[in-house]
DOZANU-45435 format. One record per residue: chain; x negated, y negated, z of N, C-alpha, C in turn; residue number from 1; residue in one letter. Coordinates in nm, 4 decimals. Each point is the difference from the previous one (the first is absolute). Layout:
BEGIN
<atom><c>A</c><n_east>X</n_east><n_north>Y</n_north><n_up>Z</n_up><ca_east>X</ca_east><ca_north>Y</ca_north><ca_up>Z</ca_up><c_east>X</c_east><c_north>Y</c_north><c_up>Z</c_up><k>NUM</k><r>A</r></atom>
...
END
This chain:
BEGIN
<atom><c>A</c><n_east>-12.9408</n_east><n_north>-11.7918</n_north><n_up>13.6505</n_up><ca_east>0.1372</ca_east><ca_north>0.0325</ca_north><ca_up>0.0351</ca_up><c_east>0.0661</c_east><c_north>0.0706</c_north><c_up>-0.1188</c_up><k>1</k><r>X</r></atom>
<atom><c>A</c><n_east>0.1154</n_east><n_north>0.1226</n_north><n_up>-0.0374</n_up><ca_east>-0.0183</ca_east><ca_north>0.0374</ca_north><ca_up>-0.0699</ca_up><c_east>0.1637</c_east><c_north>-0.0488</c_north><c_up>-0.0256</c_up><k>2</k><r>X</r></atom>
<atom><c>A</c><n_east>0.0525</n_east><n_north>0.0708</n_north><n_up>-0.1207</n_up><ca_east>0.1159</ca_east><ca_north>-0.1129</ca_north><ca_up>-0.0314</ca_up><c_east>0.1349</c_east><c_north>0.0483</c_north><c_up>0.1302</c_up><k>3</k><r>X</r></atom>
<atom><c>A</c><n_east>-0.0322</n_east><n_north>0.1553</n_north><n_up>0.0341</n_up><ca_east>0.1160</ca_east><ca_north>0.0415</ca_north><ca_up>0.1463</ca_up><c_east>-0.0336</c_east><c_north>-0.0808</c_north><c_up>0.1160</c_up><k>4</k><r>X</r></atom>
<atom><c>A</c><n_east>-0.1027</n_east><n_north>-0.0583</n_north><n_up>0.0188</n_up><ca_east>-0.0162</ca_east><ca_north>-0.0850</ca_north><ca_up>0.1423</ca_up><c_east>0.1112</c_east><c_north>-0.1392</c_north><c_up>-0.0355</c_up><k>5</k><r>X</r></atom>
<atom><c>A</c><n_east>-0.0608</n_east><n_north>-0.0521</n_north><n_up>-0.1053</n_up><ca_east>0.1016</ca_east><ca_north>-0.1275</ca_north><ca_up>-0.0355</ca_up><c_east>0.1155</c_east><c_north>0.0079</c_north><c_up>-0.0392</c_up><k>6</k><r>X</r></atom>
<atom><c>A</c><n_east>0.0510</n_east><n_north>0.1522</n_north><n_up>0.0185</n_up><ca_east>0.1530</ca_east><ca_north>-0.0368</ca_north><ca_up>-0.0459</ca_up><c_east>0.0885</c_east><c_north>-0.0425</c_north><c_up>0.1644</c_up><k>7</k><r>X</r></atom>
<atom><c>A</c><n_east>0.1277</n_east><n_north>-0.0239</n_north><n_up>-0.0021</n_up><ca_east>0.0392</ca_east><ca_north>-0.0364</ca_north><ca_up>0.1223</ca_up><c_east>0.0402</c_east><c_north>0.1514</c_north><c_up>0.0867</c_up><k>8</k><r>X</r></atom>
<atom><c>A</c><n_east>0.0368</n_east><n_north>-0.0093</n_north><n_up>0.0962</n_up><ca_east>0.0022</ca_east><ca_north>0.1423</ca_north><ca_up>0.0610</ca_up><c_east>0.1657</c_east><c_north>-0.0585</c_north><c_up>0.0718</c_up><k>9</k><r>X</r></atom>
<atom><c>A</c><n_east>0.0621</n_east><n_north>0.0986</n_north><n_up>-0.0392</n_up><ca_east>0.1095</ca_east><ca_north>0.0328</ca_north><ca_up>0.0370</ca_up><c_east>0.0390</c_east><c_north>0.0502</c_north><c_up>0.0939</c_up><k>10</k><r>X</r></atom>
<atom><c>A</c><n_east>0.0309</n_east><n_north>0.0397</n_north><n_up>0.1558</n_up><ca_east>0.0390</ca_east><ca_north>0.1073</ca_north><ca_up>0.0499</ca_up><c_east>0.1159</c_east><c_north>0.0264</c_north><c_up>0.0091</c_up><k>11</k><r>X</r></atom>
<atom><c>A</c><n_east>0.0566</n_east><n_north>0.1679</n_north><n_up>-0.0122</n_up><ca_east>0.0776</ca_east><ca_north>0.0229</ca_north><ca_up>-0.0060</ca_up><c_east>0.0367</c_east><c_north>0.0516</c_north><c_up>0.1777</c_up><k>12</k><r>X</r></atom>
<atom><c>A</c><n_east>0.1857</n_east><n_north>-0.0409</n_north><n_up>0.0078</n_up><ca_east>0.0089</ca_east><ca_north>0.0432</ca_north><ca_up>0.1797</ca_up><c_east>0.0529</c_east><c_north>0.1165</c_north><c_up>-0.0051</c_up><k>13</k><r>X</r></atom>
<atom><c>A</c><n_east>-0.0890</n_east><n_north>0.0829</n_north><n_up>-0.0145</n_up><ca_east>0.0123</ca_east><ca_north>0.1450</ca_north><ca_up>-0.0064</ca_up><c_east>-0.1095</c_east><c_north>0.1153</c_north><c_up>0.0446</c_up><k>14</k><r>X</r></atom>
<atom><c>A</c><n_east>0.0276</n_east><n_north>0.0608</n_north><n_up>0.0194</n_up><ca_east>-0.1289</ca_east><ca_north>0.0958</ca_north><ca_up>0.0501</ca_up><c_east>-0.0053</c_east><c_north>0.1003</c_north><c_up>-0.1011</c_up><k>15</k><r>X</r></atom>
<atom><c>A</c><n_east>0.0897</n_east><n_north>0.0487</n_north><n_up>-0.1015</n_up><ca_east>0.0239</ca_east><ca_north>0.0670</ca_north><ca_up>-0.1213</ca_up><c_east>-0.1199</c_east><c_north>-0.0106</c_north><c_up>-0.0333</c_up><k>16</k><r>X</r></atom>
<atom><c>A</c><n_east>-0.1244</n_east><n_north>0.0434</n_north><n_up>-0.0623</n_up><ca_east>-0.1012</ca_east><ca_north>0.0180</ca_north><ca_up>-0.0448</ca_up><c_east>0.0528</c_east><c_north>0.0049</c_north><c_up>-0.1808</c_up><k>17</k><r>X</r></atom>
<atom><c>A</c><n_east>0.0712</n_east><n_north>0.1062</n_north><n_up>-0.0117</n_up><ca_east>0.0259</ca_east><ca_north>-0.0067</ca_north><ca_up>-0.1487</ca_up><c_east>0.1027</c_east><c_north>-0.0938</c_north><c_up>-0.0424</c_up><k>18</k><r>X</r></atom>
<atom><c>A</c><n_east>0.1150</n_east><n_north>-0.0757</n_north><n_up>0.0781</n_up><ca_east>0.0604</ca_east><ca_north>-0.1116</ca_north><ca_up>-0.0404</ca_up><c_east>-0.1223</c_east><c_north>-0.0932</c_north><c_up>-0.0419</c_up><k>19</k><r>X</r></atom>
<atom><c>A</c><n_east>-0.0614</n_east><n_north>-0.0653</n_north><n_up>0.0740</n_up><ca_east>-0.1482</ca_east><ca_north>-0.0830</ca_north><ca_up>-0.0177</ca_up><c_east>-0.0757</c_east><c_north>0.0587</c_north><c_up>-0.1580</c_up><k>20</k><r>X</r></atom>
<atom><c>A</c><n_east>0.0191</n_east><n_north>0.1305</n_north><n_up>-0.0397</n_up><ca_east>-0.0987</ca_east><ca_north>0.0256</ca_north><ca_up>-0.1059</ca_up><c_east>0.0859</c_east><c_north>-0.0015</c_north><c_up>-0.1065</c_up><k>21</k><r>X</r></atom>
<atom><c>A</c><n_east>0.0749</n_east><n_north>-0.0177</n_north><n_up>-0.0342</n_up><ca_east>0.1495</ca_east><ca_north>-0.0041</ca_north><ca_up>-0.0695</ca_up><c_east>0.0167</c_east><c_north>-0.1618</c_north><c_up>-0.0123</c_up><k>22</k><r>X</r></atom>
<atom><c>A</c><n_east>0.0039</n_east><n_north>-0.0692</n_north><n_up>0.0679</n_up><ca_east>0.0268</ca_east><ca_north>-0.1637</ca_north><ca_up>-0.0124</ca_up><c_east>-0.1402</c_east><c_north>-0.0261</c_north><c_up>-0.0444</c_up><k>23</k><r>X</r></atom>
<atom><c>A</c><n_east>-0.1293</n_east><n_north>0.0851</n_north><n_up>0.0741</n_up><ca_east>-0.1540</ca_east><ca_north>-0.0876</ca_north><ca_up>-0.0781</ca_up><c_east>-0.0232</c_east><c_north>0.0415</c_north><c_up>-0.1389</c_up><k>24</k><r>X</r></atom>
<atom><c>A</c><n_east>0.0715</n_east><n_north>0.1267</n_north><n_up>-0.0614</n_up><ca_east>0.0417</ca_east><ca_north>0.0292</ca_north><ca_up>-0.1247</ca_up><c_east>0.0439</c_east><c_north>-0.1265</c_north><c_up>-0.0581</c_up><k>25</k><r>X</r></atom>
<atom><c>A</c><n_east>0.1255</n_east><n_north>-0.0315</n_north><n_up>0.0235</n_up><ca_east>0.0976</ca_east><ca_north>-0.0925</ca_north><ca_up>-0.0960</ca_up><c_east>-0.0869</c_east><c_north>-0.1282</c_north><c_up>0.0051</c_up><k>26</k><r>X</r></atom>
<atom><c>A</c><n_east>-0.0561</n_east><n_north>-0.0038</n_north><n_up>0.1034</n_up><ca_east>-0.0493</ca_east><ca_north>-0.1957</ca_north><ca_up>0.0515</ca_up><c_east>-0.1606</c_east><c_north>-0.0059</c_north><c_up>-0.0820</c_up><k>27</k><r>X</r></atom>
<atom><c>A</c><n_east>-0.0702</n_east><n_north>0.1105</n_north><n_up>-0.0518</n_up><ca_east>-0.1085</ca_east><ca_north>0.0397</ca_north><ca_up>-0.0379</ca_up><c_east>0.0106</c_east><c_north>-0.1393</c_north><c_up>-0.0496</c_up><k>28</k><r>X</r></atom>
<atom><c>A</c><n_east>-0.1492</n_east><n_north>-0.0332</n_north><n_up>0.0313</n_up><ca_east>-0.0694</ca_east><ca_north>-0.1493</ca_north><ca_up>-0.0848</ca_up><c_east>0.0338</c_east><c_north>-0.1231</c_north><c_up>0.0692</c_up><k>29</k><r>X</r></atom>
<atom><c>A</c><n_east>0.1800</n_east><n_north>0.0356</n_north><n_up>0.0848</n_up><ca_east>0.0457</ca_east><ca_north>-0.1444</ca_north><ca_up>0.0049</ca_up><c_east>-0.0434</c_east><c_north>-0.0258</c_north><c_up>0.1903</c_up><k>30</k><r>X</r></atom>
<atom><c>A</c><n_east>-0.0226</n_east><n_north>0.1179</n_north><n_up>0.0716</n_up><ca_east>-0.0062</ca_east><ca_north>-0.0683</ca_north><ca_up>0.1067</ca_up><c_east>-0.0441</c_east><c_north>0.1882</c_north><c_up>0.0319</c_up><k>31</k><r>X</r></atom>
<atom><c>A</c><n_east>-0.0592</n_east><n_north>0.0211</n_north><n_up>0.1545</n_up><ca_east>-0.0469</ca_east><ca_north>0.0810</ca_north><ca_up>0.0238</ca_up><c_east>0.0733</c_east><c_north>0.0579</c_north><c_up>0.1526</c_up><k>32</k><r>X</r></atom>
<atom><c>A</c><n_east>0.0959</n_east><n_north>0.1247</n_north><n_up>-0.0341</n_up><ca_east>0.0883</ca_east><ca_north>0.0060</ca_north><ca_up>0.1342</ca_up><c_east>-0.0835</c_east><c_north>0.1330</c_north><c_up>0.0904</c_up><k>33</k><r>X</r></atom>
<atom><c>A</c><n_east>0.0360</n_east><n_north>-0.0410</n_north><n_up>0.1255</n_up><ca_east>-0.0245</ca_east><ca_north>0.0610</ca_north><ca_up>0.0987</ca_up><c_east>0.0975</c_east><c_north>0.0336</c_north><c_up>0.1267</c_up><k>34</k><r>X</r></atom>
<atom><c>A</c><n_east>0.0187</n_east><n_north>0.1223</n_north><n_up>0.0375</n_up><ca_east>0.0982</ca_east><ca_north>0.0149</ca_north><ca_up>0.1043</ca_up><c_east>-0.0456</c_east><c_north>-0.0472</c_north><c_up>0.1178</c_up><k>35</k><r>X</r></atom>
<atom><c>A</c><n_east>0.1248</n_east><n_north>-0.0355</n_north><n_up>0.1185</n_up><ca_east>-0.0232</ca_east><ca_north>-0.0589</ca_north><ca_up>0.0719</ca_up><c_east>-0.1104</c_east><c_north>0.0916</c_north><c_up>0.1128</c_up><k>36</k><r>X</r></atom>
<atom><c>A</c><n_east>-0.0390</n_east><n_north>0.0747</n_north><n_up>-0.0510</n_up><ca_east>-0.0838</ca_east><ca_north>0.1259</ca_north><ca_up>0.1224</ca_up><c_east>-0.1579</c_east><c_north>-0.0776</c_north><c_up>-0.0875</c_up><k>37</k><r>X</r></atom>
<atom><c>A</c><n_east>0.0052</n_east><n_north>-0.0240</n_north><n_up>-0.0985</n_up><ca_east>-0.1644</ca_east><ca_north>0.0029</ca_north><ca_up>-0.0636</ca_up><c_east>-0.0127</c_east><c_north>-0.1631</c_north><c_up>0.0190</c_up><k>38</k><r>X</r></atom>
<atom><c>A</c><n_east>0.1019</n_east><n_north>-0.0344</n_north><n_up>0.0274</n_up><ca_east>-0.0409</ca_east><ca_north>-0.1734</ca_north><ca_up>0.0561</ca_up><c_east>0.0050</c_east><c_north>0.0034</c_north><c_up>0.1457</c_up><k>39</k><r>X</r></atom>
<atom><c>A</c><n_east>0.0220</n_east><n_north>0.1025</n_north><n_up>0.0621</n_up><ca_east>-0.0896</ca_east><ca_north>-0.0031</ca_north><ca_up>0.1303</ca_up><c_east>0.1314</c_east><c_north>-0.0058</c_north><c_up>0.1044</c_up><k>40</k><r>X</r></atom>
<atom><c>A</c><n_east>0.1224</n_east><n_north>0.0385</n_north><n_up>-0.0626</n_up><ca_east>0.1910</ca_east><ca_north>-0.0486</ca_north><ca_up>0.0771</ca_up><c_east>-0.0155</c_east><c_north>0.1910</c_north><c_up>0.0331</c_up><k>41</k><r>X</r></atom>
<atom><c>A</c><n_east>-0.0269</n_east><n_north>-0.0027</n_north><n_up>0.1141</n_up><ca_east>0.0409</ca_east><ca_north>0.1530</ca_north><ca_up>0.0938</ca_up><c_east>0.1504</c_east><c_north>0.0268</c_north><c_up>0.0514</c_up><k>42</k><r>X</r></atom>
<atom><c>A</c><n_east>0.0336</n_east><n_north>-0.1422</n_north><n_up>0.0837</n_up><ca_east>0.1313</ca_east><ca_north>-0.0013</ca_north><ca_up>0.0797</ca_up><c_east>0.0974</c_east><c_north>0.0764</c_north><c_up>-0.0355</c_up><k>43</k><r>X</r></atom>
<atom><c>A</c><n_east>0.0840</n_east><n_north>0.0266</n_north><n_up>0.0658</n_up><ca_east>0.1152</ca_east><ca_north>0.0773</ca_north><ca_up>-0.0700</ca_up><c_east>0.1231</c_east><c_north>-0.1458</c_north><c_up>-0.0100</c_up><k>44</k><r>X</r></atom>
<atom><c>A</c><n_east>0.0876</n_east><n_north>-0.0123</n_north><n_up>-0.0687</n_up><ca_east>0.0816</ca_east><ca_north>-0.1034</ca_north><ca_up>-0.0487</ca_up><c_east>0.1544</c_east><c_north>0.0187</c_north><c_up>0.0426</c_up><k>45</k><r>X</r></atom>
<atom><c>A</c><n_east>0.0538</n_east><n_north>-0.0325</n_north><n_up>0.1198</n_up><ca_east>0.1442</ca_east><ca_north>0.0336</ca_north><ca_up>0.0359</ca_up><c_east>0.0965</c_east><c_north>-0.0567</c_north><c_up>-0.1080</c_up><k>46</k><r>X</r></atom>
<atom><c>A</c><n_east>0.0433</n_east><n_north>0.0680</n_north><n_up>-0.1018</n_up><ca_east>0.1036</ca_east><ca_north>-0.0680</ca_north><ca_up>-0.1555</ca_up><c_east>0.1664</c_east><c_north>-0.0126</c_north><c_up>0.0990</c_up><k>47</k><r>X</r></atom>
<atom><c>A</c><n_east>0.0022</n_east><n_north>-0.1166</n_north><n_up>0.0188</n_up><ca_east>0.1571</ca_east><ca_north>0.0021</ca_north><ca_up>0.0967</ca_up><c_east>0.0627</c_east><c_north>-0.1002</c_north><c_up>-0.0774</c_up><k>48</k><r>X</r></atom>
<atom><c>A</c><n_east>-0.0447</n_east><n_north>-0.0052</n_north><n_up>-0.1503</n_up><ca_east>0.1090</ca_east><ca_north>-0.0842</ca_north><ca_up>-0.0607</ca_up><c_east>0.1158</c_east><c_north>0.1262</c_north><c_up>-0.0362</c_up><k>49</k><r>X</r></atom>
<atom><c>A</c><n_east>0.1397</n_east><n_north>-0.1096</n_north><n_up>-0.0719</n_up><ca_east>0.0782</ca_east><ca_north>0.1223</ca_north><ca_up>-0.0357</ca_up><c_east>-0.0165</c_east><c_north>0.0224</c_north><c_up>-0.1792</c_up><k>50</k><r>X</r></atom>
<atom><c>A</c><n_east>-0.0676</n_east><n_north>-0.0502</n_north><n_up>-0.0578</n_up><ca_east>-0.0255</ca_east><ca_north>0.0188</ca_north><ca_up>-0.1378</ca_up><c_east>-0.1540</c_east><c_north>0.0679</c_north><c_up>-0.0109</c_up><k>51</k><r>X</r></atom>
<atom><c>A</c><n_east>-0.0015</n_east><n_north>0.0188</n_north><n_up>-0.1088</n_up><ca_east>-0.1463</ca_east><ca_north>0.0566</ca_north><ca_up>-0.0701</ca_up><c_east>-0.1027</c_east><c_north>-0.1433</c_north><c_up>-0.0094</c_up><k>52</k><r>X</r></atom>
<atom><c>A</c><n_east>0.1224</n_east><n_north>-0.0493</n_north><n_up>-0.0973</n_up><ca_east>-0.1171</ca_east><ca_north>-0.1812</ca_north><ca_up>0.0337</ca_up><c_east>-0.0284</c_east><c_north>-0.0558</c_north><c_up>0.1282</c_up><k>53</k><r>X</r></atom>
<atom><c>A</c><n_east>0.0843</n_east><n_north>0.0127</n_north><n_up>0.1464</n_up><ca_east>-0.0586</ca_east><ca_north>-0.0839</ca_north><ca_up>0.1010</ca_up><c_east>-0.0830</c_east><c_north>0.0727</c_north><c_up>0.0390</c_up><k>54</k><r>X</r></atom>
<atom><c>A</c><n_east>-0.0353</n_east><n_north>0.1316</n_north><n_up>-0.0215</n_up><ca_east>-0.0923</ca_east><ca_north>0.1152</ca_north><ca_up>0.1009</ca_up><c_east>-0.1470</c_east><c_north>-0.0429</c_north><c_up>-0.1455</c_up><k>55</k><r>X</r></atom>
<atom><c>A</c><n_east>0.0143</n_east><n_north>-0.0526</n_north><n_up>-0.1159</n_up><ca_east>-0.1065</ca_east><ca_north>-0.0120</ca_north><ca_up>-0.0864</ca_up><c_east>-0.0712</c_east><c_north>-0.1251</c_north><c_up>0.0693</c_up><k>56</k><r>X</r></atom>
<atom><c>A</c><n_east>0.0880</n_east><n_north>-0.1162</n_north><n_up>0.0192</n_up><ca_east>-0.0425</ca_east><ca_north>-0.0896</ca_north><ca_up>0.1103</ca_up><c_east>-0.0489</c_east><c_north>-0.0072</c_north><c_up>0.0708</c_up><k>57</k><r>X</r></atom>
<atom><c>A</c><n_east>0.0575</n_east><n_north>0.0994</n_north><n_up>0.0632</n_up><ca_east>-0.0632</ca_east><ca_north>0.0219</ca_north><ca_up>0.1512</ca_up><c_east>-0.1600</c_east><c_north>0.0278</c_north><c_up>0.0043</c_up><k>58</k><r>X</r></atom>
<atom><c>A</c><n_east>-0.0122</n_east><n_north>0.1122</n_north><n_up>-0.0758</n_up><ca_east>-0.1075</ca_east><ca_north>0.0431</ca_north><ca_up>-0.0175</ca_up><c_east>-0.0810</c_east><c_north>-0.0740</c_north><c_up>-0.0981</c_up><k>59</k><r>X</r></atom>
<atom><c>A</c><n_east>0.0344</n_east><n_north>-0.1169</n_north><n_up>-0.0790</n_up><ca_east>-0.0774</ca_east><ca_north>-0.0526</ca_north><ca_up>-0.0865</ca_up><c_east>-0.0797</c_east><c_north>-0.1262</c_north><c_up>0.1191</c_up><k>60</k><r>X</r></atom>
<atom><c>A</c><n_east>0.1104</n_east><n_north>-0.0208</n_north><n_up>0.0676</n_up><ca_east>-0.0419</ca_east><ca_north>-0.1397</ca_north><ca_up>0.1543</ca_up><c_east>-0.1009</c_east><c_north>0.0694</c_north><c_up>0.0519</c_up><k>61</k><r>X</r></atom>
<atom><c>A</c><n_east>0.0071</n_east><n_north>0.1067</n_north><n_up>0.0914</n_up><ca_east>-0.0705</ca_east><ca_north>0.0605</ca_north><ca_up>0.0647</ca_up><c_east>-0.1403</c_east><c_north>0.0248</c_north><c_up>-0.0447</c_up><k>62</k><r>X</r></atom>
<atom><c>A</c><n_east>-0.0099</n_east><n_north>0.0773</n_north><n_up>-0.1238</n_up><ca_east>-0.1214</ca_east><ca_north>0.0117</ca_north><ca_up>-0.0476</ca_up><c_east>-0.0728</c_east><c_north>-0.1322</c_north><c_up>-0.0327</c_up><k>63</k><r>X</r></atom>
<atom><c>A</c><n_east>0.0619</n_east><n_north>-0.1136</n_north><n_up>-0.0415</n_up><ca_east>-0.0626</ca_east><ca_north>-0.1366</ca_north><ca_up>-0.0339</ca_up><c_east>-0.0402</c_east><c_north>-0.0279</c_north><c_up>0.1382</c_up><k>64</k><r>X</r></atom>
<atom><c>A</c><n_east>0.0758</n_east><n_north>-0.0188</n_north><n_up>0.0704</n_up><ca_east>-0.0152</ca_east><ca_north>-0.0242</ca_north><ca_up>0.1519</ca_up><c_east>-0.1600</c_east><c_north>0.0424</c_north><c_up>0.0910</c_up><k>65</k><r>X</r></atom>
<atom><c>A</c><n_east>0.0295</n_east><n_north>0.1305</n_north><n_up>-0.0443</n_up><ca_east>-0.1510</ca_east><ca_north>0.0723</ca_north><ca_up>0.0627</ca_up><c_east>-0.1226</c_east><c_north>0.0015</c_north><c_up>-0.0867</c_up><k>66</k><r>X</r></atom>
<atom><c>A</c><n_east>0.0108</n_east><n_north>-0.0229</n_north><n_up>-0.1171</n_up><ca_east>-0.1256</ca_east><ca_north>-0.0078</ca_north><ca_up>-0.1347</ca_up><c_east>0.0050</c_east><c_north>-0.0998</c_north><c_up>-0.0429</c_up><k>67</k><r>X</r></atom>
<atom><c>A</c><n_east>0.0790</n_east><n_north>-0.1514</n_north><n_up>-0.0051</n_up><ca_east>-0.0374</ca_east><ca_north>-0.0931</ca_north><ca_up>-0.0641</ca_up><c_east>0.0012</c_east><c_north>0.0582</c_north><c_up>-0.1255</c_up><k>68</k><r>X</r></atom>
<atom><c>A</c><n_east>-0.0087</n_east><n_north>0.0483</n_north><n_up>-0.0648</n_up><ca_east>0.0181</ca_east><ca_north>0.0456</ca_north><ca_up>-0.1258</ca_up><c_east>0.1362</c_east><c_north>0.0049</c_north><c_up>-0.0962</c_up><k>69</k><r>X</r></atom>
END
């Protein structure tokens, strides 16, 4: 196993490809991020909160929801 399998894996609820490579930048060593498309989250995500944080929610539930992850 090499030391990237054992780090923890993060996903991010985003489909941003380069948001994801930008946070696995900063998180380097501490945990290993992945967008929600490379953990296997296709759906599209209806954001009907009225803030930025309830629509981060939303989409943070959802993706846990469908990946266990």
């Amino acid at each position: 196993m090499t030391d990237k399998e054992q780090l923890p894996l993060l996903v991010l609820a985003s489909g941003n490809a380069h948001k994801a490579e930008e946070l696995g930048s900063m998180l380097k060593g501490v945990c290993r991020v992945v967008s929600m498309r490379e953990a296997g989250f296709t759906d599209d995500i209806d954001e009907t909160g009225a803030t930025f944080e309830e629509n981060a929610v939303i989409k943070a539930e959802a993706v846990l929801r469908a990946t266990g992850l």
